[in-house]
N, C-alpha and C positions, 0 to 999 in steps of 0.2 A: 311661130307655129301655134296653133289655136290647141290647146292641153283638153285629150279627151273629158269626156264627163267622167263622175265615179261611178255611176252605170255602165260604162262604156267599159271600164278600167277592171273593174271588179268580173267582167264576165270574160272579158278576155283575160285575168290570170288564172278563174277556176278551172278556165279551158284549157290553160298550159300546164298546168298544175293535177290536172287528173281527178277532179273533184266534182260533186254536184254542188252548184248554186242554192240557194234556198232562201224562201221569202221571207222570214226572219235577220239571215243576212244583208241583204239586201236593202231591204227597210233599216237598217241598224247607218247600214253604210252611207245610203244617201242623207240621213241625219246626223250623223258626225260630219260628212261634207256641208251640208247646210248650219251648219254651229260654228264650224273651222271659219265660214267663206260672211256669216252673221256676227261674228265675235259675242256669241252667248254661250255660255255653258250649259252640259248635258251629261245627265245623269241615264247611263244604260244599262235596265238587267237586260243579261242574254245568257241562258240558260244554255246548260251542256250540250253540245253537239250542234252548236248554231253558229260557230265557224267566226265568232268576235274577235278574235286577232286579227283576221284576212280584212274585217270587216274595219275596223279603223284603221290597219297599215294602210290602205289603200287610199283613202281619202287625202291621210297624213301625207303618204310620200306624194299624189298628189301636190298637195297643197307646196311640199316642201321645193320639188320640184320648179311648180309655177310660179315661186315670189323666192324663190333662194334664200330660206328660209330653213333654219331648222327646227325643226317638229323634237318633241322632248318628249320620253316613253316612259312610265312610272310602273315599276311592279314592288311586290311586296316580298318575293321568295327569287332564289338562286332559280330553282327549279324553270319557273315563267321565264329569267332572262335568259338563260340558252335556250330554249327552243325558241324563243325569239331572236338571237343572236345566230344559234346554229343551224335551224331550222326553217323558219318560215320569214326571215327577214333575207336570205342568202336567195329561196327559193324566188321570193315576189320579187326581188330586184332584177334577176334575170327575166322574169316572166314581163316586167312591165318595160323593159328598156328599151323593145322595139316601141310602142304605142306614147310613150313619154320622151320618147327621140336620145335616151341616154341613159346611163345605167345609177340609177339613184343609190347614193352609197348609205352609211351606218355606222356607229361604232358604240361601243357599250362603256360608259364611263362609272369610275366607282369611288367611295371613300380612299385618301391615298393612305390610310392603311391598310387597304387591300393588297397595295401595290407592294415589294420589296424595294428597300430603302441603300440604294448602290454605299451609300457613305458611312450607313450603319454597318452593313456586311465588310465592307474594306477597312473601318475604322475597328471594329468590334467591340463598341459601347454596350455594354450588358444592359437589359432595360430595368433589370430591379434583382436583389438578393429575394430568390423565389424562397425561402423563412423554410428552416427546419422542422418549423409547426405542421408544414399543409404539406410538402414534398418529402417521400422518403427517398431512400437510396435507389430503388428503381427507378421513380421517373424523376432523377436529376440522371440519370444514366441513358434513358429514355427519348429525354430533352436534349442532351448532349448529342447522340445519335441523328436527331433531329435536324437537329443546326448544322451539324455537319453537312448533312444531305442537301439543305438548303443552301449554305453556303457553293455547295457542288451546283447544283438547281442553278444558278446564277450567271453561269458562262453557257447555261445550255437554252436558258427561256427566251422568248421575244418580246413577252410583254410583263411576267414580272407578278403574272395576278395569281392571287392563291388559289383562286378556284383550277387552276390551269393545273395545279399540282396536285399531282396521283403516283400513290397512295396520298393524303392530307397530312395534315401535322395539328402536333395540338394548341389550341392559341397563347399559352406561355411560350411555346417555341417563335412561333411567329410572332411574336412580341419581340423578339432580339434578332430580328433584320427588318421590321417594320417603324414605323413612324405616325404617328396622329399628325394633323395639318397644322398642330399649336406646337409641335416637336421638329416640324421641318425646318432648315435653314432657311431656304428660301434661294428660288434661282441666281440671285446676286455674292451669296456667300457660301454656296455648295460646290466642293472640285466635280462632282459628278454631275452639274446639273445640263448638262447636254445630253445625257443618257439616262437621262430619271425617269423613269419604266410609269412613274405616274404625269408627270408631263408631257411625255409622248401622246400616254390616253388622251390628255386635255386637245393635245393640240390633233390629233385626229379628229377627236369630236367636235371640233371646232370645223371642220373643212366639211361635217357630212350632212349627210340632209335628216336620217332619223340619229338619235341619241339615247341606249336605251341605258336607264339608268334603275335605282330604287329610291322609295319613299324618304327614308333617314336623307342620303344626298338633297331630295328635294327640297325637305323642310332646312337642310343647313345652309342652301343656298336662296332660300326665302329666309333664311333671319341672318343672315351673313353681310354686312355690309360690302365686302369683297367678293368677284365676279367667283363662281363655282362652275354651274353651267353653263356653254356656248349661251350665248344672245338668242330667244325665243322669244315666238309671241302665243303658241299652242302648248299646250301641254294634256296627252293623256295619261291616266290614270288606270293601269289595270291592276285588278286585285284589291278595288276602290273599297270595299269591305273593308280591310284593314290600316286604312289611311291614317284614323285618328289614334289607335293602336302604337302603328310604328311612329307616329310624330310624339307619341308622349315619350316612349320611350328614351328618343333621339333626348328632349328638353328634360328629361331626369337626371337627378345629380344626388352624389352620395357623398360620406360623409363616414370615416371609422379614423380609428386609432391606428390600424393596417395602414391605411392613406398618408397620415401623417409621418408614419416610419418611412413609408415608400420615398416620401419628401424631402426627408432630413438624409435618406442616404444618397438619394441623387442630389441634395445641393453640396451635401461630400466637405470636400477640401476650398469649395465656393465662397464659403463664410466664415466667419473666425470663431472660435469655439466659445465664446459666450451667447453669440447669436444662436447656434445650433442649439447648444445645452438650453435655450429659454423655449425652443421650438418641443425639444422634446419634451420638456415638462408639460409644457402646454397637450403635448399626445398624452401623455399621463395620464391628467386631471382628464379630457375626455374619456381615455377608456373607464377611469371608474365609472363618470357620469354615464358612459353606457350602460354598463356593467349593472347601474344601480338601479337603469331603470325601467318597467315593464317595454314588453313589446307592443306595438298599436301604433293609433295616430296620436299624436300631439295635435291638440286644439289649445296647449297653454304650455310654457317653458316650464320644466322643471325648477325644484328649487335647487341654486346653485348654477343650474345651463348659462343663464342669461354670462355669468360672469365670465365662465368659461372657456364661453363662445365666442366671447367680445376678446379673450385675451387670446386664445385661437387663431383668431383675427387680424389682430397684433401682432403676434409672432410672425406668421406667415407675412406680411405688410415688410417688415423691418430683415424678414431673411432674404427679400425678395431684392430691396435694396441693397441689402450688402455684397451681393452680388457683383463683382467686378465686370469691367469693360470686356466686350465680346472681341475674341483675337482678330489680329488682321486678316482679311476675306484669305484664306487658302493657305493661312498660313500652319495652322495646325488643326485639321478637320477635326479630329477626334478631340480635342479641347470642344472646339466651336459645338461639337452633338451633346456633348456632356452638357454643357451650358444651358443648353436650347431645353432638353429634356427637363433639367433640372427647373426650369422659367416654366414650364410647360404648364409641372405638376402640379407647382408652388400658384399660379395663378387659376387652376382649376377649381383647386382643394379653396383658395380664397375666397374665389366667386359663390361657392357652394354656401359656405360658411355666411355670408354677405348676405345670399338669396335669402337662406333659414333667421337670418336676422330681421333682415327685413321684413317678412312674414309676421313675427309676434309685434313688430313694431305698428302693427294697426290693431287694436284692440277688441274691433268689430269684425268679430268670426263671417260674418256676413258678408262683409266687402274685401277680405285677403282673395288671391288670386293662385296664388299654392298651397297646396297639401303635404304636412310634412308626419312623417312616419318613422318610429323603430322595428325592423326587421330582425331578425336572427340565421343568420346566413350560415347551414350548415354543410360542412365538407369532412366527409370520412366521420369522424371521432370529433373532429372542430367545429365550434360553435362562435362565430363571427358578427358581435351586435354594428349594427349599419345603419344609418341616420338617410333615411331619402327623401327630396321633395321635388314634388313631381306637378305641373298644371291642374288646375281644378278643372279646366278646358281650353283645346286648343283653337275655338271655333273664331277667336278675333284673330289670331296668329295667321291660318287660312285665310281668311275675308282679309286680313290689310294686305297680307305678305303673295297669296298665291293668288286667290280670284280675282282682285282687282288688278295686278298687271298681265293677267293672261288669259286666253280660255282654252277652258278646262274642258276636258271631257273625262266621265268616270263611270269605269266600268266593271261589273262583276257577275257572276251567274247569281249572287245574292243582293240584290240594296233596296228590297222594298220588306219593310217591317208591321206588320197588322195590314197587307194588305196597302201601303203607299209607302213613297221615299222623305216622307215628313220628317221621321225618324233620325235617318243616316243626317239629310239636307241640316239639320241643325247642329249637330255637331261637327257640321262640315262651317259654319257660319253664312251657313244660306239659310235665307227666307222660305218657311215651310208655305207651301200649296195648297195643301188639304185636297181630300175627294184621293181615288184610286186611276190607274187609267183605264181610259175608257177604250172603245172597242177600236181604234187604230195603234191602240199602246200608248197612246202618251198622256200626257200630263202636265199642265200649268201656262201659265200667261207668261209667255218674255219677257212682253214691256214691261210687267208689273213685277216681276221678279227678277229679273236677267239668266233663267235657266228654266229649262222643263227636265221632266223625266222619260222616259218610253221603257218602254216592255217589251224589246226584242220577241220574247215568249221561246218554243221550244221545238226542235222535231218528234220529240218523242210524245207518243201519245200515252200520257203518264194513267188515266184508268184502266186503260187495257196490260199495262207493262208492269204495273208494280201496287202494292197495297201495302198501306198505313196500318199498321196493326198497334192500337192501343189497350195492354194491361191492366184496364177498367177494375177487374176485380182483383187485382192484387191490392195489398197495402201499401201505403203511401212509403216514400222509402225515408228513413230515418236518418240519425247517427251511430245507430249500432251497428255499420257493416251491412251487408247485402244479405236481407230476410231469405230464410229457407225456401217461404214458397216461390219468389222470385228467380232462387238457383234451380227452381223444380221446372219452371216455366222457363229459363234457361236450359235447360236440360232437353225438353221436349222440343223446342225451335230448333235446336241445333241438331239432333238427330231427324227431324223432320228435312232438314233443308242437307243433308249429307254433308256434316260439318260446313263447310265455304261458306263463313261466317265471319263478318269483321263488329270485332266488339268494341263498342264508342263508350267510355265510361267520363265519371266527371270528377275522378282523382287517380291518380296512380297508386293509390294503396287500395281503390278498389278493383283498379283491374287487375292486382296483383292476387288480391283475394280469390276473385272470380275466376282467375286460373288456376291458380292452383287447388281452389274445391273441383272445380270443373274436370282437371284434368284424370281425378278419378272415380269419374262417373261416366264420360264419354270417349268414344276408341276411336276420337281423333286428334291430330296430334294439336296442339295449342301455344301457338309463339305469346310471346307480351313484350310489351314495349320495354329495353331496357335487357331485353338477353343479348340485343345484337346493335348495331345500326339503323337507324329506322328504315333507312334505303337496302339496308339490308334485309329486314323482315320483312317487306312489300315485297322484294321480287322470290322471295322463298315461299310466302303467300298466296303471289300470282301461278308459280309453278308447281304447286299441289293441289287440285283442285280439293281435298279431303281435310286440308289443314285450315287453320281458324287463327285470328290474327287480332289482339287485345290490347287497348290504350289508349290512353287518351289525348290533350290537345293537338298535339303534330297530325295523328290521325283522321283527326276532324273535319282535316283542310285540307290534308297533303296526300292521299290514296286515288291512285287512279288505274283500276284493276279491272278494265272491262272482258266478257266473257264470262263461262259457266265456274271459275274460281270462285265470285262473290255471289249469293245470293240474296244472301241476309244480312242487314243491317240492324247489328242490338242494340240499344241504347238503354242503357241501367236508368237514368231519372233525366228529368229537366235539367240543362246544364246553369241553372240560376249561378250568379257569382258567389263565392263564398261568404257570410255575410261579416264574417272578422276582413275582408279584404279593404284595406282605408281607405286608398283613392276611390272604389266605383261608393265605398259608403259615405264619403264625403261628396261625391257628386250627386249621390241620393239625395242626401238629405238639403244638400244646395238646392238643387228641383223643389224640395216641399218645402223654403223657406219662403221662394218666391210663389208659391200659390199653387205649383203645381201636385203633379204624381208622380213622384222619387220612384218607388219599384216600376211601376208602367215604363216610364223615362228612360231608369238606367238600365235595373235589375229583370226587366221583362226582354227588353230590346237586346240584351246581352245575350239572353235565352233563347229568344226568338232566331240571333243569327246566328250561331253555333246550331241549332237544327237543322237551318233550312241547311249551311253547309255542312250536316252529318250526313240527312235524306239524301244529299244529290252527292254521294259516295254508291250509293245504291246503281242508278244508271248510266253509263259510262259510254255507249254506244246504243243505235236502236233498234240492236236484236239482243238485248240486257231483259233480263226478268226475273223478278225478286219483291221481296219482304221490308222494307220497315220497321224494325219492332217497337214501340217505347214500353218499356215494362215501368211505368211511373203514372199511377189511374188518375192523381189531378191533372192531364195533359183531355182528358173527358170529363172531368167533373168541377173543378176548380173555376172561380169565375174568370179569370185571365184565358183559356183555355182556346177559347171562341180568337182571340189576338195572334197566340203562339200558331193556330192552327191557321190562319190566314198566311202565311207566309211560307208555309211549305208544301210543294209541289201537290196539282193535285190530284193524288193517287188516287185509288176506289180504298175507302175507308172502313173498318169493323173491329167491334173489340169481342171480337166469337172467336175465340183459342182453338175451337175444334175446328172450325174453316178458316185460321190462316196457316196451321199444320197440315191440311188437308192439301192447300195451295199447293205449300212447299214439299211436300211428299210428290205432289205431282208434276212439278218441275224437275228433282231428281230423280225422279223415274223415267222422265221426259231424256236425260242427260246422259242416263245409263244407257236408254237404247240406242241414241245418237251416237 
């Protein structure tokens, strides 16, 4: 059977589906089929309400279909993979099954400590003494509660996956029937492993045609010498904005005195007590070394680390060995979990130690490849010092690991920065382009690079629908807190626009501030990030249209409130990185070693894509009308300003306070009479 075209494919499911088509889909979709069918990769923005999920399933299943192949789906958030799971991967499979002669299947695969761990639940290996210090008597009662429920949860679930569980639980609970994949047995030495809730996943997603997974999986199974995901030779990337994000995160490794305890009590009764007693010394002398010394990056060992480190090293080495022979397969499971756990920790926490070794062991700050940092990790009253090192960049990791065994397609409503995807494309470890695209959307030379970019573009016609509004004449914002006349010109937007206000700040001590000045100056009600859920404030948000909704990064990315609820988008300043934050200041000034522009590079690019996805919080659908605000005047006067503003939508622009009140006055007037 000769497999329709993706034009062919794509119209007959918007027709099944109940939808309108549109040339930005469309255009998106026959370029992902021509990348899939070229083996080149492809960078796509495709801005809100252009229908980019339908626009690559199709191609994918497709493709996945005609070479019995599966296609492998990358997102960055929970949120993305069920509606891609529950929603529109359920619906296209029915819609395409007459035209592709069969019903192309699915399945969502995840870390298997997503999964419940059958041998931890029936064994009941505790994962760690949760420490007197950080738990009080409530939630050890709390967590108890918990487990119980889980435990119950266990004879009733099918697949075992936490998200599946409602109400949730907190991740200490889940930590004592879960498993990390350095903690599992393994299908040859587990009684349970016929029913292991996470190799079922494996082996579904092994039969289906799409696999929808997230980025962390991605990148474990690009540096993983061991098979992760099904056999692919596609792979899309949705939520491509935060790729290099979540793959740092995945490749970060820590480092406390906490760790070490954690270690010594799960290798337990495993070693004899002068190997333990040497281990915990060794937690000791670390914590002092903590203890003793400032927070920041490490560009040079302390004095004293080096030794400490090395004997750190050592102990854990020699606990690791002493370690006895692993029991006979099935003979005593809960022996065998304890064991496993205990090797788990003990090889992480070594690795870690090793990595941060290795690092000072090159003396030229210029050629190291991580970045290593003291944190102070605080919980409740507790103050937690933590040792982290994290990639300097993960763009060779991509290029050996993902782009040259696959191709890729990566997509976002954001990935073009000052105006091109130069930006994103290099810390992707692609080869930059240069130029913008031009009037068919796209962008760059195949042969010469092996990837373009395109510009899906948008249906919303953004001058007519919404306005930029920049606070030109306020003062620049400081560190003393949010200036009065800023709270003033807050003040006035938000009564202009009849509260349905979401406020984007660039710390949570300032949106904390801003609501609580705010909330006795204006008579509408004001949530903030942190009184509730965050899923919980959005839809208590969505359902008053009078109520105003304040916070920061979750917010930035995760609000999706279309309707006369939102009108106004605030944003208190530039979201530049903090500049004490190590890793993006060590990759600055990595940029200016080599010749370049460190702030342009890191610290602008950082700013630049937190805007554009704060702005596209604003239109949601396109009958959406609304405000912009940035109350932060270098966003018009600073010389950077002309870059940041390139890359977000583009609205009808003015920094005249009395006609963008004027607007918004007339929208809720507009609102009242409807």
């Amino acid at each position: 059977m000769s497999v329709p075209s993706v034009p062919e494919l794509l119209t007959a499911a918007v027709a099944s589906l109940g939808g309108t088509q549109r040339d930005g889909q469309l255009a998106m979709a026959e370029a992902v089929g021509e990348a899939i069918d070229g083996g080149h990769h492809l960078a796509v923005q495709a801005g809100t309400g252009t229908g980019k999920s339908l626009a690559y399933l199709v191609p994918a299943m497709r493709h996945a279909v005609d070479s019995n192949e599966t296609v492998v789906v990358s997102t960055a958030t929970i949120a993305l993979q069920r509606q891609l799971t529950e929603r529109d991967l359920p619906r296209l499979a029915k819609a395409l099954t007459t035209p592709l002669d069969r019903e192309p299947s699915f399945a969502i695969l995840k870390g298997r400590a997503n999964y419940l761990c059958l041998n931890k639940v029936h064994s009941g290996v505790a994962d760690e003494d949760p420490g007197a210090e950080l738990f009080d008597a409530f939630d050890l009662s709390r967590m108890g509660r918990e487990v119980t429920r889980l435990r119950e949860w266990t004879s009733d679930t099918e697949t075992g996956d936490r998200d599946d569980l409602s109400p949730g639980v907190s991740d200490q609970s889940w930590r004592q029937v879960s498993v990390s994949s350095r903690e599992c047995l393994g299908a040859n030495n587990c009684p349970y492993s016929d029913d292991c809730f996470a190799e079922l996943a494996r082996k579904k997603a092994g039969a289906s045609d799409i696999v929808v997974t997230n980025h962390a999986m991605l990148a474990i199974d690009a540096m993983s010498p061991a098979t992760i995901l099904p056999e692919h030779r596609v792979v899309v990337i949705d939520e491509a904005h935060e790729l290099v994000d979540r793959i740092t995160s995945v490749t970060t490794e820590e480092i406390s005195a906490a760790g070490v305890s954690q270690v010594a009590r799960r290798l337990g009764k495993l070693i004899d007590d002068e190997t333990a007693d040497a281990l915990v010394g060794a937690g000791e002398q670390l914590e002092q070394l903590l203890e003793d010394s400032p927070e920041g990056e490490w560009t040079r060992l302390p004095t004293g680390a080096p030794l400490i480190l090395a004997s750190l090293r050592d102990r854990l080495w020699n606990a690791r060995n002493a370690v006895g022979p692993a029991p006979q397969a099935g003979s005593d499971p809960e022996a065998a979990a304890a064991r496993q756990m205990a090797l788990s920790a003990t090889d992480s926490l070594h690795d870690a130690v090793v990595r941060v070794l290795t690092v000072f062991g090159e003396a030229d700050i210029t050629k190291r490849h991580d970045v290593v940092w003291l944190s102070a990790d605080r919980f409740r009253s507790t103050v937690k010092k933590v040792l982290r090192i994290a990639p300097l960049s993960v763009a060779g990791l991509l290029r050996t690991s993902l782009f040259t065994d696959s191709t890729v397609i990566l997509t976002s409503a954001t990935l073009t920065i000052g105006g091109n995807f130069d930006a994103l494309a290099r810390t992707w470890g692609l080869p930059a382009h240069g130029g913008s695209p031009g009037k068919d959307g796209t962008v760059g030379d195949i042969d010469a690079a092996g990837w373009r970019g395109m510009d899906a573009g948008s249906p919303f016609d953004y001058p007519r629908s919404a306005i930029l509004y920049v606070g030109k004449h306020l003062r620049a914002p400081g560190r003393d807190g949010i200036a009065e006349g800023t709270l003033d010109e807050m003040v006035d937007l938000m009564n202009a626009a009849g509260g349905r206000t979401l406020g984007l700040f660039s710390s949570m001590r300032a949106a904390k501030e801003a609501s609580e000045k705010l909330r006795e100056r204006v008579g509408f009600p004001i949530l903030c990030q942190g009184d509730d859920t965050t899923s919980a404030l959005i839809e208590k948000f969505a359902a008053d249209e009078a109520t105003c909704l304040f916070g920061t990064l979750s917010l930035w990315q995760g609000v999706d409130v279309p309707g006369p609820s939102l009108r106004l988008v605030m944003i208190d300043r530039i979201p530049f990185p903090r500049p004490d934050d190590p890793l993006l200041s060590a990759r600055q000034r990595d940029v200016d070693a080599r010749g370049g522009n460190g702030f342009l590079t890191v610290s602008a690019n950082h700013a630049a894509l937190l805007l554009a996805q704060g702005a596209g919080r604003l239109l949601r659908s396109t009958d959406d009308r609304g405000v912009v605000a940035v109350l932060d005047s270098r966003l018009a006067t600073a010389r950077y300003a002309g870059y940041l503003m390139a890359g977000l939508p583009p609205f009808w622009r003015t920094t005249d306070p009395k006609a963008v009140r004027a607007a918004l006055s007339r929208l809720t007037t507009g609102a009242a009479r409807s």
